[in-house]
PQR file of N, CA, C, O and H, with PARSE charges and radii, in Angstrom:
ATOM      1  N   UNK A   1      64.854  66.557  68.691 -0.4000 1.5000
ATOM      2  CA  UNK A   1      65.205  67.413  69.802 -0.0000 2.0000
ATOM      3  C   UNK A   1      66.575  68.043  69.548  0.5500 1.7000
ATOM      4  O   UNK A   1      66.777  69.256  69.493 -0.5500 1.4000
ATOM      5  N   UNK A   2      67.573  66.997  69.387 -0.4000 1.5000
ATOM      6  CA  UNK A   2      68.586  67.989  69.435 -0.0000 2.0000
ATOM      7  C   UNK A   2      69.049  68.617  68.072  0.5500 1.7000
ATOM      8  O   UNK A   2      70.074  69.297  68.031 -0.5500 1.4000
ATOM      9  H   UNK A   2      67.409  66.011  69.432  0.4000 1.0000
ATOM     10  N   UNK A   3      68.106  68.327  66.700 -0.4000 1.5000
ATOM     11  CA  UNK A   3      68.209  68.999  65.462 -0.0000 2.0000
ATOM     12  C   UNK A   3      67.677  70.343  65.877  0.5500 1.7000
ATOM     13  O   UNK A   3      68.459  71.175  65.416 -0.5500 1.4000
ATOM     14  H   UNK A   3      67.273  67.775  66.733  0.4000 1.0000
ATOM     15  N   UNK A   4      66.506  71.064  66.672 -0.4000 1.5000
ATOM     16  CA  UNK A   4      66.156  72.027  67.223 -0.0000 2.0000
ATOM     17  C   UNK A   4      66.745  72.469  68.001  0.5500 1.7000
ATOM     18  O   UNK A   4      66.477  73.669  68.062 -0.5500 1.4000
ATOM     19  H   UNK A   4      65.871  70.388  67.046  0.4000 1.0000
ATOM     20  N   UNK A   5      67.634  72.115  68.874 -0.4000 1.5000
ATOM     21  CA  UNK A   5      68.082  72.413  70.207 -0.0000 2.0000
ATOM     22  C   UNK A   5      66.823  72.560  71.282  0.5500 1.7000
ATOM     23  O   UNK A   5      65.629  72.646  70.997 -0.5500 1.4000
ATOM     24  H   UNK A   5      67.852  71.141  68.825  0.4000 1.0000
ATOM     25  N   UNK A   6      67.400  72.564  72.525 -0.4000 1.5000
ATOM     26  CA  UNK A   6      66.211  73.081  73.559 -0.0000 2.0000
ATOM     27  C   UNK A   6      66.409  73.438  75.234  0.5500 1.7000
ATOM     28  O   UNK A   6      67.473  73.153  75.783 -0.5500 1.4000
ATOM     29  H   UNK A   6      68.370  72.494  72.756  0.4000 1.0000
ATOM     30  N   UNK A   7      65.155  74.164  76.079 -0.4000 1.5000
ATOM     31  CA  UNK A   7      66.403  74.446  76.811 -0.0000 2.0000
ATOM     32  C   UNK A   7      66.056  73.208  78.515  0.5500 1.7000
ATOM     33  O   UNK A   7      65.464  72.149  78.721 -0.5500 1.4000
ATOM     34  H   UNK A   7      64.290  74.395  75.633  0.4000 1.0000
ATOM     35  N   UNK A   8      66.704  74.020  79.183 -0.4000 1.5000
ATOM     36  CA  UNK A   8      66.417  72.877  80.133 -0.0000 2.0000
ATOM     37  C   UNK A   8      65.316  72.787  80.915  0.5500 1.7000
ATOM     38  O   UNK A   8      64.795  73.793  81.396 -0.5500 1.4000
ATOM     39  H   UNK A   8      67.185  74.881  79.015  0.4000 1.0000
ATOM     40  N   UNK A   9      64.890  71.651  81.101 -0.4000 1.5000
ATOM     41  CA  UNK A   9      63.456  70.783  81.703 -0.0000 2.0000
ATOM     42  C   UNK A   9      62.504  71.219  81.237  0.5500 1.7000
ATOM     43  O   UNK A   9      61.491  71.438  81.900 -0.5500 1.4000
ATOM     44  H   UNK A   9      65.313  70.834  80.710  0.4000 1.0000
ATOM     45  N   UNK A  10      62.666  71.566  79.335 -0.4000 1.5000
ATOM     46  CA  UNK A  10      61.546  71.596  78.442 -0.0000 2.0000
ATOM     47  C   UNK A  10      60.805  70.088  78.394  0.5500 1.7000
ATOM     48  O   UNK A  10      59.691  70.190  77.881 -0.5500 1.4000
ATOM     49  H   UNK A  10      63.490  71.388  78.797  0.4000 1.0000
ATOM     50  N   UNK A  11      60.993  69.308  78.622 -0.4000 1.5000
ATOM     51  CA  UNK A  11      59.995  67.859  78.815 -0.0000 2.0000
ATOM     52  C   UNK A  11      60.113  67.952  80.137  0.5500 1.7000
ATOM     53  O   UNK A  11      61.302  67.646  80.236 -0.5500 1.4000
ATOM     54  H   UNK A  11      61.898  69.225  79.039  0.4000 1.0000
ATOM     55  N   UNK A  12      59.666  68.199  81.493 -0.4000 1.5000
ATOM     56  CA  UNK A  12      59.814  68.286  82.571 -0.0000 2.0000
ATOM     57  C   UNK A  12      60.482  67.498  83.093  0.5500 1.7000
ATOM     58  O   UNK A  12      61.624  67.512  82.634 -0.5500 1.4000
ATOM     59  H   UNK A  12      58.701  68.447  81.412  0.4000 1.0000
ATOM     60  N   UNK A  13      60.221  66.299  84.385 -0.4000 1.5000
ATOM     61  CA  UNK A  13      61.257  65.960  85.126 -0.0000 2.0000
ATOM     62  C   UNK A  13      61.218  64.194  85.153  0.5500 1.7000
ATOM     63  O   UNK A  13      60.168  63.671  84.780 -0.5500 1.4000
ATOM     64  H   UNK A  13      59.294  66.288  84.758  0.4000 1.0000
ATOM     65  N   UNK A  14      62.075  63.528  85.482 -0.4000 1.5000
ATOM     66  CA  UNK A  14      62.598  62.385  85.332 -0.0000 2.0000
ATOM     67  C   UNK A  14      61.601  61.883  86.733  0.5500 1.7000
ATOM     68  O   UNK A  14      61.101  62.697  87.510 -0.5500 1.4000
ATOM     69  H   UNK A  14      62.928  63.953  85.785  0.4000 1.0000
ATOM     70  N   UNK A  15      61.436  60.262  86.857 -0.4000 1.5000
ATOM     71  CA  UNK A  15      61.125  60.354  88.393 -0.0000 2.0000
ATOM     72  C   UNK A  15      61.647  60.108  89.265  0.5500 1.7000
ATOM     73  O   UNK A  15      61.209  59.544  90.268 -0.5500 1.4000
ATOM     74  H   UNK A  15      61.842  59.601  86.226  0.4000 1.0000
ATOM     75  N   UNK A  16      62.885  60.554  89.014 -0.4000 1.5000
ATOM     76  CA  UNK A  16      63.966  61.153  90.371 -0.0000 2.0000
ATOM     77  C   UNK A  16      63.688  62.397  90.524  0.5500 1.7000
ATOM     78  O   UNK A  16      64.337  63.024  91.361 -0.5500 1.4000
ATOM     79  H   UNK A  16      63.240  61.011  88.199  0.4000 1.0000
ATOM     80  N   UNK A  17      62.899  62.907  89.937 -0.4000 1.5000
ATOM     81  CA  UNK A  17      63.162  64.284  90.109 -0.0000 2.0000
ATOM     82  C   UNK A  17      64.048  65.865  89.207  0.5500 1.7000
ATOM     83  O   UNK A  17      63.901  67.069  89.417 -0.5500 1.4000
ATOM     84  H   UNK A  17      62.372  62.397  89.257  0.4000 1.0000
ATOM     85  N   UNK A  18      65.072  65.001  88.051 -0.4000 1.5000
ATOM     86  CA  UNK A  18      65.997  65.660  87.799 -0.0000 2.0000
ATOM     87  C   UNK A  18      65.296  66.125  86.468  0.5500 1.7000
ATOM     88  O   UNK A  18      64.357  65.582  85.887 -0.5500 1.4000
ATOM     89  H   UNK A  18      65.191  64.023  87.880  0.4000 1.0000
ATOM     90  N   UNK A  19      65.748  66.874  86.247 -0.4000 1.5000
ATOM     91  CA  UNK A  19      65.323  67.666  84.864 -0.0000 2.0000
ATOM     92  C   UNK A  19      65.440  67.002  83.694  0.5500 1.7000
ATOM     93  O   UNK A  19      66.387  66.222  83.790 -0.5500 1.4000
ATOM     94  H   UNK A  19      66.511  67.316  86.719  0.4000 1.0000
ATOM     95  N   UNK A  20      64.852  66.937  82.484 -0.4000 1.5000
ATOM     96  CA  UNK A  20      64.466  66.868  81.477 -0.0000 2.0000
ATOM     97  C   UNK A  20      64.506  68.047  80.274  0.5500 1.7000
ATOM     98  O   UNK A  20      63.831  69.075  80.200 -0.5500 1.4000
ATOM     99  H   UNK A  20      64.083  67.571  82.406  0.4000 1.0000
ATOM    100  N   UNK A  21      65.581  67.511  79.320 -0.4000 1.5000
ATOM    101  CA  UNK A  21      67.163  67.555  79.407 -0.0000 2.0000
ATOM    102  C   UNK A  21      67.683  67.847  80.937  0.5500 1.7000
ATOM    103  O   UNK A  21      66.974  68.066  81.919 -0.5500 1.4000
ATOM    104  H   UNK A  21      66.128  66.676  79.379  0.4000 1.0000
ATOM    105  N   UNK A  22      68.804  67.802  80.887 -0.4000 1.5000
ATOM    106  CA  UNK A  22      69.561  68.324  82.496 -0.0000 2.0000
ATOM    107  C   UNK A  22      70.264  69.206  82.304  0.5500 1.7000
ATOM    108  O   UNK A  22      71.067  69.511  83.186 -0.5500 1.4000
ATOM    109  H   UNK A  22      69.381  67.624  80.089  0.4000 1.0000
ATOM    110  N   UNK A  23      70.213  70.003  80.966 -0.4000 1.5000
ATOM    111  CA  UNK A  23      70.637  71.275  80.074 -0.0000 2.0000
ATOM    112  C   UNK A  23      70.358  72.008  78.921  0.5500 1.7000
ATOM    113  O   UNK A  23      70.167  71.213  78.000 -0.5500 1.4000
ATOM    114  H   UNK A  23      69.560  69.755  80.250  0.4000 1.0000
ATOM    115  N   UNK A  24      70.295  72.686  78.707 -0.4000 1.5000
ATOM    116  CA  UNK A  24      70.117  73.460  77.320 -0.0000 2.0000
ATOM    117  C   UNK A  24      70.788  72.543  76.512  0.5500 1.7000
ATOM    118  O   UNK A  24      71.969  72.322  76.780 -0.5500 1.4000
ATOM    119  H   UNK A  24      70.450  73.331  79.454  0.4000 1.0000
ATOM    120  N   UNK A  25      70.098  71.785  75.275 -0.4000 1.5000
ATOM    121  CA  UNK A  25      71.083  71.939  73.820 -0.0000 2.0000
ATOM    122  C   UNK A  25      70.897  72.456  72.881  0.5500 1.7000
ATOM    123  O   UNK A  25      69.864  72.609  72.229 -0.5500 1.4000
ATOM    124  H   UNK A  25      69.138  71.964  75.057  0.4000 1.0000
ATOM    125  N   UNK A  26      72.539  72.977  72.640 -0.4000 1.5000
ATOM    126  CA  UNK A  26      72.111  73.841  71.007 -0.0000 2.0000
ATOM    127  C   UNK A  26      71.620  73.010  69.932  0.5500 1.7000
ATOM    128  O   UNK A  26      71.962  71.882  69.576 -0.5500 1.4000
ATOM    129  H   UNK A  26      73.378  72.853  73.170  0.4000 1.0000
ATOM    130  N   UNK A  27      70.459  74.068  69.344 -0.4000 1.5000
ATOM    131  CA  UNK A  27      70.465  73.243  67.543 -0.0000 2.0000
ATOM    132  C   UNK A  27      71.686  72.938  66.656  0.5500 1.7000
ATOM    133  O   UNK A  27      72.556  73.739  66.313 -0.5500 1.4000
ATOM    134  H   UNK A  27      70.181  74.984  69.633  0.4000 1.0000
ATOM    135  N   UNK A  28      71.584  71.526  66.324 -0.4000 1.5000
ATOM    136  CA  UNK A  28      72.449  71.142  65.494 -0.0000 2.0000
ATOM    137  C   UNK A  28      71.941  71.052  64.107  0.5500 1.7000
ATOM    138  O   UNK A  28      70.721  71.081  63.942 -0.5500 1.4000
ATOM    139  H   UNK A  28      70.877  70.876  66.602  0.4000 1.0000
ATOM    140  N   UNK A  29      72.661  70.957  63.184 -0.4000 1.5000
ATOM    141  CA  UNK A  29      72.218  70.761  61.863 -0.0000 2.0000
ATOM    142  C   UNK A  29      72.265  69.201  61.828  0.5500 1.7000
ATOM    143  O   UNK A  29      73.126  68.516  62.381 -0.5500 1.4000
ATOM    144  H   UNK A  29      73.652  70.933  63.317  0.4000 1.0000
ATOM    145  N   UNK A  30      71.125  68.707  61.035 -0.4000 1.5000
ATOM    146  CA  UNK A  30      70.707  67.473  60.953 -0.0000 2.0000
ATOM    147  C   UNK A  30      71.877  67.052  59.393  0.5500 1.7000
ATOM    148  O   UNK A  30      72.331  65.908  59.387 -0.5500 1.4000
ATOM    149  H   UNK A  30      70.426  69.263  60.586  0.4000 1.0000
ATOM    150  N   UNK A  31      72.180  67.777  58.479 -0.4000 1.5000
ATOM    151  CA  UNK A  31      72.339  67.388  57.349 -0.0000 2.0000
ATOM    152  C   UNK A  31      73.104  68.545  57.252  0.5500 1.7000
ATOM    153  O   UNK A  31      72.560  69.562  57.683 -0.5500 1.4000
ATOM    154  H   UNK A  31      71.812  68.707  58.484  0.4000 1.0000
ATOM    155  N   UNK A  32      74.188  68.649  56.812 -0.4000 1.5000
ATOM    156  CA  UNK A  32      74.796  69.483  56.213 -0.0000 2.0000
ATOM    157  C   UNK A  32      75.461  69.870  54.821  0.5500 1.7000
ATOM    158  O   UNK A  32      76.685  69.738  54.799 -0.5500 1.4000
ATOM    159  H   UNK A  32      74.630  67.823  56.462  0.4000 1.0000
ATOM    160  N   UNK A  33      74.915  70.282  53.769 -0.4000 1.5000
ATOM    161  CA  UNK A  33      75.059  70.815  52.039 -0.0000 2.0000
ATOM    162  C   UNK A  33      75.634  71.793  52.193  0.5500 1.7000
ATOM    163  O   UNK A  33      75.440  72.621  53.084 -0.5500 1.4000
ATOM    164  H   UNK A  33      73.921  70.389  53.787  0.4000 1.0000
ATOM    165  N   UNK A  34      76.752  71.841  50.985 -0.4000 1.5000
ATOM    166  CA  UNK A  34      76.695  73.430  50.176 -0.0000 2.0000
ATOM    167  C   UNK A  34      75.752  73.780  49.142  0.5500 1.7000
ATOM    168  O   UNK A  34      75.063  72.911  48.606 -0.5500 1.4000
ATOM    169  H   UNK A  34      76.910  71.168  50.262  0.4000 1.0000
ATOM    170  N   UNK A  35      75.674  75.079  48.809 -0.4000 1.5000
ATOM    171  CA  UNK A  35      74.450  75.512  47.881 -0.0000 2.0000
ATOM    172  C   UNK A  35      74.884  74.576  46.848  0.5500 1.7000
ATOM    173  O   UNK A  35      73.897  74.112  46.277 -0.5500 1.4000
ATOM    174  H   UNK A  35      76.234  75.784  49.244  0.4000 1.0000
ATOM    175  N   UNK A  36      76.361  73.969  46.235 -0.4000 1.5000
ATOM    176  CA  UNK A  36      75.984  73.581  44.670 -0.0000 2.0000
ATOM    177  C   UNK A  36      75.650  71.888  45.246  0.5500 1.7000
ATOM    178  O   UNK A  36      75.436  71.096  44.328 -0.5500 1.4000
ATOM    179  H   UNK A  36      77.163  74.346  46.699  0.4000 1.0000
ATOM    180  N   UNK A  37      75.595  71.306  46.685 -0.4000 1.5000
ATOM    181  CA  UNK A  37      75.410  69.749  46.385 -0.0000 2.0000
ATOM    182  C   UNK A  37      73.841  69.916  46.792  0.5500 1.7000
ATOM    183  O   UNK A  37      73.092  68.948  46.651 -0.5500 1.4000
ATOM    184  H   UNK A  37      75.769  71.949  47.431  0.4000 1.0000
ATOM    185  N   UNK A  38      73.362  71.129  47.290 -0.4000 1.5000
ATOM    186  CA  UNK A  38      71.824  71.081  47.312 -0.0000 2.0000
ATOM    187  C   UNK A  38      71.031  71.253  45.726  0.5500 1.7000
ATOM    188  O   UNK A  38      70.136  70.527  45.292 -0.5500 1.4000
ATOM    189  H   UNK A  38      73.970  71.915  47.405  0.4000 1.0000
ATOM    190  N   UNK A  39      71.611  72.340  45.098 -0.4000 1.5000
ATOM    191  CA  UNK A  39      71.625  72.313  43.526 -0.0000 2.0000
ATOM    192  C   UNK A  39      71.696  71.215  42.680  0.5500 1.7000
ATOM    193  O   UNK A  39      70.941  71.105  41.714 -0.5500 1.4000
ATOM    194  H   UNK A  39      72.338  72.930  45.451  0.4000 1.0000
ATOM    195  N   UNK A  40      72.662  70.281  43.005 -0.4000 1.5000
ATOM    196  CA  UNK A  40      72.865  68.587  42.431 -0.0000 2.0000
ATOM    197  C   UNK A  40      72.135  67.382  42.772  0.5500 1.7000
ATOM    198  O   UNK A  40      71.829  66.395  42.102 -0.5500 1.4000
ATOM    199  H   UNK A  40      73.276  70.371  43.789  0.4000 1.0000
ATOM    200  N   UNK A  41      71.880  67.791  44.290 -0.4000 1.5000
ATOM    201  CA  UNK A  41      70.508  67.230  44.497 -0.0000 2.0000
ATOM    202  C   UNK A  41      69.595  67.211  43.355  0.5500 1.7000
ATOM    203  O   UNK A  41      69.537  66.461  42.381 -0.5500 1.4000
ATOM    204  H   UNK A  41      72.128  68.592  44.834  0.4000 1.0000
ATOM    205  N   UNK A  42      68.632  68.603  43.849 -0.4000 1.5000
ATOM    206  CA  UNK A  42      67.584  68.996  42.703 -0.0000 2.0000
ATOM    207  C   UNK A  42      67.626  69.032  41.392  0.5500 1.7000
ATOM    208  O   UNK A  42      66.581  69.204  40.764 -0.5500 1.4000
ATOM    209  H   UNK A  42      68.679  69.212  44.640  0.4000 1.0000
ATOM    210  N   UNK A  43      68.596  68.906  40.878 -0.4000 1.5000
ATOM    211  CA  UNK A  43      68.643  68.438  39.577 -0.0000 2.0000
ATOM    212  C   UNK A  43      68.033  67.103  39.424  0.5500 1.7000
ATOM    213  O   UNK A  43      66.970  66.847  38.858 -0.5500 1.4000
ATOM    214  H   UNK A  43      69.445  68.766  41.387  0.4000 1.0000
ATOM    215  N   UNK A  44      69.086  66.048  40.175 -0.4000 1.5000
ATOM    216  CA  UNK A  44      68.695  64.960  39.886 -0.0000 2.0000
ATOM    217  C   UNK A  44      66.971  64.748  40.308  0.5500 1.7000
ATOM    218  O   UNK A  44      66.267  64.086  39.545 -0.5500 1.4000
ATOM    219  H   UNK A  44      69.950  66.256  40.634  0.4000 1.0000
ATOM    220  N   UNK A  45      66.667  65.064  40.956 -0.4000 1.5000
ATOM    221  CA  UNK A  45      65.494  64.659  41.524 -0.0000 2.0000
ATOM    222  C   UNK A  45      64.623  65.258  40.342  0.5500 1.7000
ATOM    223  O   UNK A  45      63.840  64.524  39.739 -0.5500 1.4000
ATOM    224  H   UNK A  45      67.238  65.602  41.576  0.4000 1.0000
ATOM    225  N   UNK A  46      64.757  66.529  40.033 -0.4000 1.5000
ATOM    226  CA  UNK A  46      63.851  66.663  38.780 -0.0000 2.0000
ATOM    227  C   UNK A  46      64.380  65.658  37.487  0.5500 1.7000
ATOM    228  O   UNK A  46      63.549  65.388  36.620 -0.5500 1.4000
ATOM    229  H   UNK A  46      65.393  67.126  40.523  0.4000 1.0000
ATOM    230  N   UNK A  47      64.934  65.439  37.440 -0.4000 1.5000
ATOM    231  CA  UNK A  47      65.911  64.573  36.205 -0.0000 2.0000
ATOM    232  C   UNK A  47      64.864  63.356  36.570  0.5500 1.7000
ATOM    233  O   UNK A  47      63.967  63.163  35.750 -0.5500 1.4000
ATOM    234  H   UNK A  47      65.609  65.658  38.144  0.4000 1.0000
ATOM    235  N   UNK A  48      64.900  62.736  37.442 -0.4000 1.5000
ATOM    236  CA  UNK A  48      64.208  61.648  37.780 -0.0000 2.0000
ATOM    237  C   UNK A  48      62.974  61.445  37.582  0.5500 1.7000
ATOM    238  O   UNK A  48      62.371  60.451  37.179 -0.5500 1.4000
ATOM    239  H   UNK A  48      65.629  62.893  38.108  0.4000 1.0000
ATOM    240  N   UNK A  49      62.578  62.641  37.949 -0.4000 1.5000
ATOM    241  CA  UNK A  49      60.940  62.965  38.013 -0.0000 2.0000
ATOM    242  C   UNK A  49      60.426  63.466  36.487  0.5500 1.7000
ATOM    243  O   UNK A  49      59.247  63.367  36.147 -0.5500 1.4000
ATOM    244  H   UNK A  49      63.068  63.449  38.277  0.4000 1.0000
ATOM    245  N   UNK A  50      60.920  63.725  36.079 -0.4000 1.5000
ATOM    246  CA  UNK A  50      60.720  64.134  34.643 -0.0000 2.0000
ATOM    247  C   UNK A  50      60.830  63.012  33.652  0.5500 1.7000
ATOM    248  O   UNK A  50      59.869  62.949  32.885 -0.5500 1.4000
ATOM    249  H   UNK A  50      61.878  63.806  36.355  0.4000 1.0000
ATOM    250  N   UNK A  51      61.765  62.116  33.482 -0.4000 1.5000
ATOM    251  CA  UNK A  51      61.280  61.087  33.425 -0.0000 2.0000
ATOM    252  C   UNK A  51      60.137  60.072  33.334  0.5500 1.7000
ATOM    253  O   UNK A  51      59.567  59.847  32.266 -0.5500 1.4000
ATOM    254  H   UNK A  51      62.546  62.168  34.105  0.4000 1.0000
ATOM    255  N   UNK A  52      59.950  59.717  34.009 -0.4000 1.5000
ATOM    256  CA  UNK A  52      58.430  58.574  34.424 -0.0000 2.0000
ATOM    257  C   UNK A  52      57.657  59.544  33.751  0.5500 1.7000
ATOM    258  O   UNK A  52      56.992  59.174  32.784 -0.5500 1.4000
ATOM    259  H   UNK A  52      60.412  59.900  34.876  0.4000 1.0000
ATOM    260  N   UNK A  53      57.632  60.947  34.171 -0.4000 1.5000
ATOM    261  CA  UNK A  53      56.304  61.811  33.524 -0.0000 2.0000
ATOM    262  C   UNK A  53      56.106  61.955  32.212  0.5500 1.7000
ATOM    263  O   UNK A  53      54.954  62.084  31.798 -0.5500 1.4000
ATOM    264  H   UNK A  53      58.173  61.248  34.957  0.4000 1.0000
ATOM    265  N   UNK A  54      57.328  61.958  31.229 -0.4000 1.5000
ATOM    266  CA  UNK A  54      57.168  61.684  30.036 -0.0000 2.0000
ATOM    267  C   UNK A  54      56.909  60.634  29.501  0.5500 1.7000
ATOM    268  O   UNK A  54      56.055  60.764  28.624 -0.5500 1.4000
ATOM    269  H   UNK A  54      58.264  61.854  31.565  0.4000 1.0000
ATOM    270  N   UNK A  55      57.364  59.375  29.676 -0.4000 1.5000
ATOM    271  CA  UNK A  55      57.770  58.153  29.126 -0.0000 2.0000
ATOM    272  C   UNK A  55      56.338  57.597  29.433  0.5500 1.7000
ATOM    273  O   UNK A  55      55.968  57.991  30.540 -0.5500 1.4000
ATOM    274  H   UNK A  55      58.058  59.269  30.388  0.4000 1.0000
ATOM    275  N   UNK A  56      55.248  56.663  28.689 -0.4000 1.5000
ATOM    276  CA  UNK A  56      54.606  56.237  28.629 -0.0000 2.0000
ATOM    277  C   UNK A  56      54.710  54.882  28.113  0.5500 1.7000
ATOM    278  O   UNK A  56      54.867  54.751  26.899 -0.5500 1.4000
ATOM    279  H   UNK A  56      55.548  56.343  27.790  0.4000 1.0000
ATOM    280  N   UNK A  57      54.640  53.784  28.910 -0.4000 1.5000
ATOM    281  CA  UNK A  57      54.350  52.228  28.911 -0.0000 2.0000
ATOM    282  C   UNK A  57      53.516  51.607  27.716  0.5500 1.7000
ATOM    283  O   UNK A  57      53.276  50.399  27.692 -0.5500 1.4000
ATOM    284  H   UNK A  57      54.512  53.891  29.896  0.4000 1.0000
TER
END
């Protein structure tokens, strides 16, 4: 929910009555990278993966 944001009494109401959220929230970023630690990521992960795929037991 709040990685999307959303607005108010998008899940409708509590049973008091009160809204669901009791406000709009903004989307937040769940994870936050720059392009080169998303790049360093994917390296490794292919690095990894490439691996096992070659190497035979």
């Amino acid at each position: 929910m709040t990685q999307f944001g959303t607005t108010k009494c998008a899940f409708g109401k509590a049973s008091n009555g009160s809204s669901l959220p009791w406000g709009a929230l903004p989307a937040r970023s769940f994870i936050v990278l720059s392009d080169e630690e998303q790049d360093n990521i994917v390296a490794e992960l292919e690095d990894w993966l490439h691996i096992p795929a070659t190497r035979r037991d």
